[in-house]
C-alpha positions in Angstrom: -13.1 -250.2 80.8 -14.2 -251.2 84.2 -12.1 -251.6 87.1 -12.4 -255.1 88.0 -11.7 -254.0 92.2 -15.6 -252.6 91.6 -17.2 -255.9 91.0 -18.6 -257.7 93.5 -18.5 -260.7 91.4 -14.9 -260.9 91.5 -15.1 -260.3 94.8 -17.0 -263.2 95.4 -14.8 -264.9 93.1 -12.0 -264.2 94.8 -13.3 -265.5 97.9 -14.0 -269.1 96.2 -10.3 -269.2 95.1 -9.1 -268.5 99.0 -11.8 -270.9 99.7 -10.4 -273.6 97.3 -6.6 -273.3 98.0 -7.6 -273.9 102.1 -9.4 -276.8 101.2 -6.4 -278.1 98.9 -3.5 -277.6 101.1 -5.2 -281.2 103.0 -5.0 -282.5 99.8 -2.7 -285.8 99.5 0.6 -285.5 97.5 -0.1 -288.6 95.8 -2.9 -287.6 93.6 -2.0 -289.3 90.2 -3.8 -287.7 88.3 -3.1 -284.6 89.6 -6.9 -283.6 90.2 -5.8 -281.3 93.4 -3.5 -279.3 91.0 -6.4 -279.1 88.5 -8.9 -277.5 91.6 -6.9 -275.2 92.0 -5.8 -274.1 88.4 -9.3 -273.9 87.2 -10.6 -272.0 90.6 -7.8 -269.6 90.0 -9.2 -269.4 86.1 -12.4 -268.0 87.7 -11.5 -264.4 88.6 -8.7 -263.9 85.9 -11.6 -264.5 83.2 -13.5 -261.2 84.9 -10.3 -259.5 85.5 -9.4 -259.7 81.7 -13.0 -259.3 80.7 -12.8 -256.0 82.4 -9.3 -254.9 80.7 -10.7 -255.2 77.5 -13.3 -252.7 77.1 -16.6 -252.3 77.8 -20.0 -254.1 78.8 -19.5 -256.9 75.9 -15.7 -258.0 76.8 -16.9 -258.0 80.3 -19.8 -260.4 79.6 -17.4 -262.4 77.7 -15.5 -263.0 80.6 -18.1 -263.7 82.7 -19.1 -266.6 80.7 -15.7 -268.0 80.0 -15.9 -267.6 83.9 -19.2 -269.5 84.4 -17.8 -272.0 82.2 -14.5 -272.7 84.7 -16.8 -272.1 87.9 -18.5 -275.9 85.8 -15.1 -277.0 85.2 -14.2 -277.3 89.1 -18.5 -278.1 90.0 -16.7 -281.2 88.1 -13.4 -281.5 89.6 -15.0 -281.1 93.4 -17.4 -283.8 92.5 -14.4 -286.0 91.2 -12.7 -285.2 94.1 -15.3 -286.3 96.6 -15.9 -289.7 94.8 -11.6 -290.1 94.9 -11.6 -289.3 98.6 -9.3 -285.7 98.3 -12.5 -284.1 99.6 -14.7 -285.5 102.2 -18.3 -285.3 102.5 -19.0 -282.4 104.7 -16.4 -280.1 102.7 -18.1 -281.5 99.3 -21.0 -279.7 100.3 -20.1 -276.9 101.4 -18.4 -276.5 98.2 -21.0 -277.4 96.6 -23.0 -274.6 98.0 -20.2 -272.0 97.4 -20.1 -273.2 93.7 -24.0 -272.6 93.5 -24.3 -269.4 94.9 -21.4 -268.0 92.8 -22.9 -269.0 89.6 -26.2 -267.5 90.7 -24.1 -264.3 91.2 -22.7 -264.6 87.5 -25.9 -264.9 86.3 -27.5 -262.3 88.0 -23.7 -260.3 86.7 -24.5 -260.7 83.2 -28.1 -259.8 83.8 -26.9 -256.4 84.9 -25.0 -255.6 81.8 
């Protein structure tokens, strides 16, 4: 078992879900379909994937977490985009998340690569 405080992947992860929640507090209280509550669910889904994946076992339940991770870190690629064409996010913040969102799932890759 591997102590998820270790990882710099959660780490980084982390640092996207701080990144996420101060974008989201600007958010607008009339979202209808609650997309803003979404961003922020599914960013928070990010890091408690890893942190499970590493309470499970070894090198395989870690992986698994990883991807179920990778698969979330799509999830809100999605949500931020929706965002942006809805007007919760403007332009300039859409692509600086977009970059975040990038370079984190390079760093999942290159995670899973390692193990």
């Amino acid at each position: 078992m591997k102590d998820f405080r270790e990882l710099d992947v959660l780490h980084a992860a982390h640092d996207l879900v701080v990144e996420i929640h101060d974008i989201s507090q600007s958010f607008s209280n009339d979202d209808d379909f609650a997309v803003g509550r979404s961003i922020a669910r599914t960013a928070l889904a990010i890091p408690r994937s890893i942190v499970h994946g590493c309470g499970r076992g070894g090198d395989p339940e870690l992986a698994q977490g990883i991807e179920t991770a990778a698969g979330y870190t799509c999830e809100l690629e999605y949500l931020v985009l929706l965002a942006g064409e809805i007007g919760l996010i403007d332009e300039e913040t859409l692509e600086e998340l977009a970059g975040s969102l990038g370079d984190f799932k390079k760093r999942l890759t290159d995670e899973l690569a390692e193990l």
